[in-house]
C-alpha positions as CSV (number, residue, x, y, z in Angstrom):
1,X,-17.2,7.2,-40.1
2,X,-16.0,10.0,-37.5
3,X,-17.6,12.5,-40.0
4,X,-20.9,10.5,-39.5
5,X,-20.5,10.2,-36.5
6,X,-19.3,14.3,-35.3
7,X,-22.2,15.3,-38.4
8,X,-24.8,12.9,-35.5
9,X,-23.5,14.5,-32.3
10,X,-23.9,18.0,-33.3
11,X,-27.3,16.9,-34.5
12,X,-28.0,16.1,-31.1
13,X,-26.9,19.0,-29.7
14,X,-28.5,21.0,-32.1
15,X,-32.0,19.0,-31.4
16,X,-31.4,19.6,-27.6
17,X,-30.8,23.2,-27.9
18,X,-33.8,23.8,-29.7
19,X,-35.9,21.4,-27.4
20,X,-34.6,23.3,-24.2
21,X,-35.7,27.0,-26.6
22,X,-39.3,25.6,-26.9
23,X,-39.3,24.5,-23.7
24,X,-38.8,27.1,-22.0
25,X,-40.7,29.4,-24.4
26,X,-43.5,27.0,-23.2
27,X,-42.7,27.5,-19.6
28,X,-42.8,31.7,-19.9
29,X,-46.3,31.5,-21.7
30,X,-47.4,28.3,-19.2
31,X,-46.3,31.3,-16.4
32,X,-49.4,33.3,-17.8
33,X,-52.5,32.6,-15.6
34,X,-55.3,33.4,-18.1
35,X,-58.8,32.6,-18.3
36,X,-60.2,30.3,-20.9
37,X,-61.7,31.9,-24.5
38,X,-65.1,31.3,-23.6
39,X,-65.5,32.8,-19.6
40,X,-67.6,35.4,-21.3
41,X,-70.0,33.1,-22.6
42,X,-72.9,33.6,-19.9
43,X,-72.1,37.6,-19.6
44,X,-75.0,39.9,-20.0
45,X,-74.6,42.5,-22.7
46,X,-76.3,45.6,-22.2
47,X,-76.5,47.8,-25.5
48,X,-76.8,51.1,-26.4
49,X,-79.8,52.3,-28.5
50,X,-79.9,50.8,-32.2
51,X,-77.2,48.1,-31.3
52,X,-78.4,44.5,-32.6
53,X,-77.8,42.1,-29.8
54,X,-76.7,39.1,-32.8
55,X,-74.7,41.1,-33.9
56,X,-73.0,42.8,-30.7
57,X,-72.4,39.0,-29.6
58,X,-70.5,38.5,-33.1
59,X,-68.2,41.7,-31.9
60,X,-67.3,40.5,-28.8
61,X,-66.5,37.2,-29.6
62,X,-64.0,38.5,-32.0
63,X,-62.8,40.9,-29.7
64,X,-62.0,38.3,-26.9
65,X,-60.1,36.1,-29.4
66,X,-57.8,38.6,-30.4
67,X,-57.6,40.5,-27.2
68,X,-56.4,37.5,-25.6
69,X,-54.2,36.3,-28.0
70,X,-52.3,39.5,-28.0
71,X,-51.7,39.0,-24.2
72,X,-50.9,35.6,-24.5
73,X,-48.4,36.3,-27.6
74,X,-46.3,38.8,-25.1
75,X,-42.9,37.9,-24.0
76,X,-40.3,39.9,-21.3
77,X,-37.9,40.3,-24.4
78,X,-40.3,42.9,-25.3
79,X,-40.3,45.1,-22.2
80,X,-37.9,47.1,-22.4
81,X,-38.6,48.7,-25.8
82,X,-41.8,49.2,-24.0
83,X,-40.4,50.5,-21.1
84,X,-38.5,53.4,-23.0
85,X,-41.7,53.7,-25.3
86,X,-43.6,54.4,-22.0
87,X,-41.4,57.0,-20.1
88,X,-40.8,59.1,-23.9
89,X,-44.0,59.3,-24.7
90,X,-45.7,59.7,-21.6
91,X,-43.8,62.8,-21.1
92,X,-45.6,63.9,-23.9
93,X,-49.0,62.9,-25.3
94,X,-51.5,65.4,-24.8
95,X,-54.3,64.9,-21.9
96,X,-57.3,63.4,-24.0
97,X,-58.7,62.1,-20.7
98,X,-61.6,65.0,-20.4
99,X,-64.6,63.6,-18.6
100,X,-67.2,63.4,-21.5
101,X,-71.0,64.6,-21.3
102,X,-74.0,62.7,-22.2
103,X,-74.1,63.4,-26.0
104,X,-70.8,61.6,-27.0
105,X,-71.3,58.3,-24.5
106,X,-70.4,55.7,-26.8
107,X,-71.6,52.7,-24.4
108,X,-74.4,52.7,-21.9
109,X,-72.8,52.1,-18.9
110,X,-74.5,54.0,-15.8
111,X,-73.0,52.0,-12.8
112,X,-76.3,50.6,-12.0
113,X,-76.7,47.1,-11.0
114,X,-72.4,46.9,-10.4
115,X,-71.5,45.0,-8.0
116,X,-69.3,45.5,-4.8
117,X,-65.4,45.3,-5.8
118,X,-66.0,45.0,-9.3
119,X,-63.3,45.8,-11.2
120,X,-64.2,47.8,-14.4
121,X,-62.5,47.9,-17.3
122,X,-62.7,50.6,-20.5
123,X,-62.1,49.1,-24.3
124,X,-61.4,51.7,-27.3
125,X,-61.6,50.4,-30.7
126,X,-59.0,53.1,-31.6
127,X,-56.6,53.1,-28.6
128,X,-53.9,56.0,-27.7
129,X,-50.6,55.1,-27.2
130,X,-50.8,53.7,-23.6
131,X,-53.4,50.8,-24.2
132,X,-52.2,49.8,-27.7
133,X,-53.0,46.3,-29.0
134,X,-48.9,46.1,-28.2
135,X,-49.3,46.7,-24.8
136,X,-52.9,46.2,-23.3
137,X,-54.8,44.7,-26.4
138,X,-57.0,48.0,-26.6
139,X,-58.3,47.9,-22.8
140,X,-57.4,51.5,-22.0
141,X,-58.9,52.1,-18.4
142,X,-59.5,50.1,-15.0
143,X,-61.1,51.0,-12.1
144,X,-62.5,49.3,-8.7
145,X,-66.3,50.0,-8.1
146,X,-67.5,50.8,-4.5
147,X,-71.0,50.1,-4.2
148,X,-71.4,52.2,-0.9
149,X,-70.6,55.4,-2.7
150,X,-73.0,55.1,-5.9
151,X,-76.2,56.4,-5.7
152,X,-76.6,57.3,-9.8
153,X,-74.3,57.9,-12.7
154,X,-72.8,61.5,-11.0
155,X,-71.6,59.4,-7.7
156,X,-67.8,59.1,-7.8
157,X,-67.4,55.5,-6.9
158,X,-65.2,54.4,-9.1
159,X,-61.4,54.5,-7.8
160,X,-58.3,54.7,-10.3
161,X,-55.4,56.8,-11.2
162,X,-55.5,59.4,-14.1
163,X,-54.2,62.9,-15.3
164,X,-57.5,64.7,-15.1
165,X,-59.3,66.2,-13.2
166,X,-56.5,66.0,-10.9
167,X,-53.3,64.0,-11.3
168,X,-53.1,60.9,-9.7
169,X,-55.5,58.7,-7.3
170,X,-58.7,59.8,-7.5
171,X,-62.2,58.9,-7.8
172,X,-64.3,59.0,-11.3
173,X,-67.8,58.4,-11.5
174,X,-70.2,56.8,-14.7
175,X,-70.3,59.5,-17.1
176,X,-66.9,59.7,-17.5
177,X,-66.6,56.4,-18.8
178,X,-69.5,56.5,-21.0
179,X,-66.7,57.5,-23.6
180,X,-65.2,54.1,-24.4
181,X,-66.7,51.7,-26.5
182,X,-67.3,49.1,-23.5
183,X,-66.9,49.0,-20.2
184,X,-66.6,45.6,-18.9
185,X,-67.4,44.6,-15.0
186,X,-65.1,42.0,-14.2
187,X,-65.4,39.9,-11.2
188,X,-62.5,39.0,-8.8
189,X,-64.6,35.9,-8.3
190,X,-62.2,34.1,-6.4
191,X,-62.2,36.0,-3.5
192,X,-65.3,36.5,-0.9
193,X,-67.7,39.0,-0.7
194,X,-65.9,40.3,2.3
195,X,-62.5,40.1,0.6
196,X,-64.0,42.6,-1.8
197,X,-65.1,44.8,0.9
198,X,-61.9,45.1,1.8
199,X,-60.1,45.5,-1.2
200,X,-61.9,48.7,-2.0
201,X,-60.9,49.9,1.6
202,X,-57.2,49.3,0.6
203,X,-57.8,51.3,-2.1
204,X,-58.7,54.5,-0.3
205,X,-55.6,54.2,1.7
206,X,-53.4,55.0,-1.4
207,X,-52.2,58.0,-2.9
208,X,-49.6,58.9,-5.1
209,X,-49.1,60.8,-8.4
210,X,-50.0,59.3,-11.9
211,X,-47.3,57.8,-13.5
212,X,-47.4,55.1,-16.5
213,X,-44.0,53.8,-16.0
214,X,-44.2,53.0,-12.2
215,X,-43.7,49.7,-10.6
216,X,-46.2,47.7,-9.5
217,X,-44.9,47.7,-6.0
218,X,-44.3,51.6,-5.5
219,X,-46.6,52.9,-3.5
220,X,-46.2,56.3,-4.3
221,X,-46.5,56.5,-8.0
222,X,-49.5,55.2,-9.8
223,X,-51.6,53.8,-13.3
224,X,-55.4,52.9,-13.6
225,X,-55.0,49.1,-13.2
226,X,-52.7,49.2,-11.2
227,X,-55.3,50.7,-7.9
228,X,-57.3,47.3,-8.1
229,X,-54.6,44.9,-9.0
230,X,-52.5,46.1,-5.3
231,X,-55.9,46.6,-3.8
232,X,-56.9,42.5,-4.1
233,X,-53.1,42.1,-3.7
234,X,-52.3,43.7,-0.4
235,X,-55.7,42.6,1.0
236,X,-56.1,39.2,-0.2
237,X,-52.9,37.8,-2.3
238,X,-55.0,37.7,-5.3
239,X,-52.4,38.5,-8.1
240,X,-55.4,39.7,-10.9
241,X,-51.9,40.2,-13.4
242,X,-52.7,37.3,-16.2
243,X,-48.9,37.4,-17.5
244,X,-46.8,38.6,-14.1
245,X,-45.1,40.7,-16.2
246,X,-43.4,44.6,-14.6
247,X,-46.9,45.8,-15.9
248,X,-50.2,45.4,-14.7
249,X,-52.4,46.7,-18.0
250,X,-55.7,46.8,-18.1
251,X,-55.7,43.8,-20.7
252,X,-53.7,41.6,-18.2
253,X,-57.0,42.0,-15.8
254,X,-59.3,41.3,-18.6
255,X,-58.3,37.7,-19.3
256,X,-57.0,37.3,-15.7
257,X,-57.8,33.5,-14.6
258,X,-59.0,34.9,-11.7
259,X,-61.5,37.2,-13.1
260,X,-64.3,36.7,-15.0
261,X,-67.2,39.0,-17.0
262,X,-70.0,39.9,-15.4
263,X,-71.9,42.5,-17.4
264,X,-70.5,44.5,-20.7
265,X,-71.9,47.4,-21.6
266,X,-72.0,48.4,-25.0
């Protein structure tokens, strides 16, 4: 009978340990403020020459579902292999980030038509090492648009952090990202239109060089997404960071609860 009954408490114990495992594996993904599967759904696509809109729509939709559930699968046990991943490698990949001309665009983004404070995301079906499915589920670039600045595709009114032309903050303009194979305008639709204006403001108060590993609150040191994700942040307390994790990626603004598609470009 005391066998019984020790064999019944340490099932107990067991059951509770593995309850209070799943609980709070549900609490760290509960933590991640993302936007449902279908927020897309009322987008407007815009394609590029001899695209099929049918099946353009098929693409995406597959695209969100696993672009999302690779965010949603990511857990802080994984950071700091990605941490040391980050600071080797970004020491040494080679600057692929040359501003492209008209003949290789591989969307048909132009800037037209985006609105003020849109943030604007780049997707590469073949992603480099610093927007890897692992780390930002193939969204490789993020920017905020400034209306007031574009005039045509040459304006530079987008504002992000790179490594090219020059290294760090900077401005890029249409053409550049013509390169990816979308461009997505996201809006930070919880905030006002006046909130953006002044977001993109912040923005042109920063400066700093580029660096993949920084913090998201240095201000001296800074990555693509991170320029709008601190520039909602300081100006409205928007947090645009779906998972709160040490990273802002590009992917963590793309299924953002509080953002949501606008226009893709294709």
């Amino acid at each position: 009978m005391k066998k019984i009954i020790s064999l019944a408490i340490n099932f107990v114990l067991l059951f509770s340990v593995a309850t209070g495992a799943f609980a709070a594996e549900a609490t760290v993904k509960s933590d991640k403020k993302m936007s449902s599967l279908d927020e897309a759904k009322d987008a407007k696509i815009i394609l590029s020459p001899g695209q099929s809109l049918e099946e353009m729509k098929a693409t995406l939709k597959e695209r969100d579902k696993q672009t999302r559930e690779q965010i949603l699968s990511q857990d802080e046990s994984s950071l700091v292999a990605k941490t040391k991943s980050f600071i080797e490698k970004k020491e040494s990949v080679e600057n692929s980030l040359v501003a492209p001309t008209a003949d290789n665009s591989g969307n048909s983004f132009t800037g037209y038509g985006t609105g003020q404070g849109a943030v604007l995301l780049g997707y590469e079906d073949e992603p480099q090492w610093w927007c890897s499915w692992a780390i930002s589920a193939g969204y490789c670039h993020a920017g905020l648009f400034d209306k007031a600045r574009y005039s045509s595709p040459t304006s530079y009114a987008i504002r992000t952090a790179n490594t090219s032309p020059s290294n760090g903050i900077q401005w890029e303009n249409a053409l550049y990202w013509q390169h990816y194979d979308e461009v997505r305008e996201m809006s930070v639709w919880t905030a006002s239109e006046s909130q953006k204006v002044s977001a993109v403001t912040k923005s042109t108060t920063y400066s700093g060089i580029y660096d993949a590993a920084a913090s998201k609150s240095s201000d001296n040191a800074w990555y693509c997404s991170k320029v709008p994700y601190r520039a909602f942040l300081d100006t409205t307390g928007i947090d645009i960071d779906a998972d709160g994790n040490i990273w802002v990626t590009p992917g963590d603004i793309r299924w953002s609860v509080n953002t949501r598609t606008i226009t893709v470009w294709t």
